[in-house]
N, C-alpha and C positions, 0 to 999 in steps of 0.2 A: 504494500500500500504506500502510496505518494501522499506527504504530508503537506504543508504549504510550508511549514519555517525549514523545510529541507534545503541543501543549495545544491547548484547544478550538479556537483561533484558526486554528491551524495545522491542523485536521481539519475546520474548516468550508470555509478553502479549497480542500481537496483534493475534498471533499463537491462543492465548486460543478463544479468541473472537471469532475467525473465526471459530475455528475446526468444532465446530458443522454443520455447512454445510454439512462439508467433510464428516462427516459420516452420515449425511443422503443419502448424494449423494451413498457412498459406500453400505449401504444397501437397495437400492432401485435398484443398476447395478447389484448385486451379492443375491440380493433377494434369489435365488436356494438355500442356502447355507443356508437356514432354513431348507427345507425340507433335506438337504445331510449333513446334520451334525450330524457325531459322534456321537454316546450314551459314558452318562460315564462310564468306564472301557473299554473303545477303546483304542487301541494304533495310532489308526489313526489320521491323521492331514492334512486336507485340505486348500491349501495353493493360495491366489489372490493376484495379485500387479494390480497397475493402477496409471494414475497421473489424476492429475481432478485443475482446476481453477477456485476460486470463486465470485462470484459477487466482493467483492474488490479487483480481481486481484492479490491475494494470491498464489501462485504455488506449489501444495503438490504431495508429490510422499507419496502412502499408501501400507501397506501389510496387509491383513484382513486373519484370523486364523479361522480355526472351530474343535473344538475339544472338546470332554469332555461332549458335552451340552451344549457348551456355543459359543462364538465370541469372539473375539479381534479384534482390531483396531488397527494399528500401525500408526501417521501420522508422515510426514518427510516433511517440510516446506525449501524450496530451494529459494534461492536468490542470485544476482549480488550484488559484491559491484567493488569499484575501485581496488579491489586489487586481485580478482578473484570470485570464488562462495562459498559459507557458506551453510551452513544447519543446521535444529534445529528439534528436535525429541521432542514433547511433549506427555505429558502423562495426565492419570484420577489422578495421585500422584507421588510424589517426583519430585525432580529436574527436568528441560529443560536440553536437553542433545545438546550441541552447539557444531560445529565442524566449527575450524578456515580455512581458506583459504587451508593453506600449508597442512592441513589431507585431504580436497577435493580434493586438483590439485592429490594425488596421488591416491586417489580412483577410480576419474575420466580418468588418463591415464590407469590407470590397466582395466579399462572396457571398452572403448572408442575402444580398437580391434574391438569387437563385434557390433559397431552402432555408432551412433550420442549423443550429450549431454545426454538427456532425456532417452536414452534408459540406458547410464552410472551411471548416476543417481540412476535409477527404479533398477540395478543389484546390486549397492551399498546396497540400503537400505536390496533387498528382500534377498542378505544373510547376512546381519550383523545387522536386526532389533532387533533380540535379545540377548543380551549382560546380561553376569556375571559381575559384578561388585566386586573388590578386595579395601580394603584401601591398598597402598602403601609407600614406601618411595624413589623414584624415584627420582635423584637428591635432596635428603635431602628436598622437597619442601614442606610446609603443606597444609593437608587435598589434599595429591593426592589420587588420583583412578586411578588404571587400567583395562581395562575391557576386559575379553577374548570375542572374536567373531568368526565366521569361516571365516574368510579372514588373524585373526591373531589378534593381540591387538590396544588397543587404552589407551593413557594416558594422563590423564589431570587433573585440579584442580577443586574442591567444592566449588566452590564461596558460601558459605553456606547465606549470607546476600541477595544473591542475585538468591536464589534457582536453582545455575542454576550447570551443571559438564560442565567445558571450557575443550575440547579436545585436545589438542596443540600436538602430536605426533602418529603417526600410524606407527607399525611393523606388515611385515607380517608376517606367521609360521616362516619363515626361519633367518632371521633376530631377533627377537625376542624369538628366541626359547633358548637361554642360559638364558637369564634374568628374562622372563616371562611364560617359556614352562612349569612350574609349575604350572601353570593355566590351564592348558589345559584342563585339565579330570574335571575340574568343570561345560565345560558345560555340561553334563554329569546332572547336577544338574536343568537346566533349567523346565524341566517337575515339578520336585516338588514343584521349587521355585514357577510357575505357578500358583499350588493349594494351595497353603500355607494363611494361616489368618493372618492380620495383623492389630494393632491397626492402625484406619486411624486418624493422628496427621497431623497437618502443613508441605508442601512441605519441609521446612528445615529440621525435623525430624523424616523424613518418613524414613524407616529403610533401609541400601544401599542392601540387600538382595532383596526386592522388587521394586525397580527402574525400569522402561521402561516396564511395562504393561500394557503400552497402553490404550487401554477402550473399557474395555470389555459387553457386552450385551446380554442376556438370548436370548434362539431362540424365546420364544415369543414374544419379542420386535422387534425383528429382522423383524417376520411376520407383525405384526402390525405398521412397518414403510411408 
């Protein structure tokens, strides 16, 4: 259970503990997605959202990928505190990617046309699960990052000690497009970052090129879930 005086550090741990449910859960709903997934050199990409609740009461909004040969898992762990709703993006490596109240409440009105909480939620993640990651100097602040996404940017600090990127600001295109619009055509870049090798080192010096991929899973495994 997610408390609200918890801090991110302490809600990504619990994140981790739990995940593995969620993805079983996910490959066991989305099963087909063995047999209809992608060969590599497809340019296809089949794309699932869903939210799922796990025995401790953990609340996850997911986007599950099939492309290439393979799977990804994107999890997005949502929670109430007293001061509105948070959410926390864990991964197989690098940082917990935390998003304070005040980047929620705006995500959350900008979707909330469309449905109810859950449904705000589920549109948040399924377009902006995956994120380019920039070092910045943003307000003079150390170890920021901005991150382009397709709703627009996101910026916040590397709590490096505490493996986590603190989200503290969202622009969307239009707003953000004099400061950060030079980012733009990097997602552009996300398919390669995808394939790309990386030495796997400690969450804190996992290299910010490959951040928020989530966990990914051959289709054999996928079958044999």
């Amino acid at each position: 259970m997610i408390r609200s005086e918890m801090t991110p550090t302490q809600v990504a741990a619990a994140a981790r503990k739990d995940v593995g449910q969620l993805i079983q859960h996910v490959a066991e709903k989305h099963a087909e997605l063995a047999r209809t997934c992608p060969k590599p050199g497809s340019d296809k990409v089949l794309t699932r959202s869903g939210r799922f609740t796990t025995r401790k009461g953990l609340q996850w909004i997911y986007v599950v990928t099939a492309s290439q040969g393979h799977l990804a898992i994107y999890p997005l762990l949502w929670y109430a505190t007293t001061q509105g709703i948070c959410a926390l993006q864990v991964d197989a490596a690098g940082p917990a990617a935390f998003f304070q109240e005040h980047v929620m409440e705006r995500f959350i009105t900008r979707y909330l046309r469309s449905g109810g909480l859950l449904n705000a939620l589920r549109e948040f993640h399924l377009h902006n699960y995956d994120k380019v990651y920039h070092p910045d100097d943003y307000k003079g602040d150390r170890d920021t990052y901005a991150a382009a996404i397709d709703d627009g940017y996101l910026v916040g600090e590397f709590q490096r000690d505490n493996a986590v990127v603190y989200f503290r600001t969202y622009y969307d295109r239009a707003t953000g497009k004099q400061r950060f619009g030079h980012l733009r055509a990097s997602l552009k870049w996300r398919k390669a970052l995808a394939g790309a090798a990386f030495e796997h080192t400690g969450r804190r010096d996992t290299p910010h090129t490959v951040w928020g991929r989530g966990y990914t899973r051959t289709v054999e495994w996928w079958m044999a879930a």
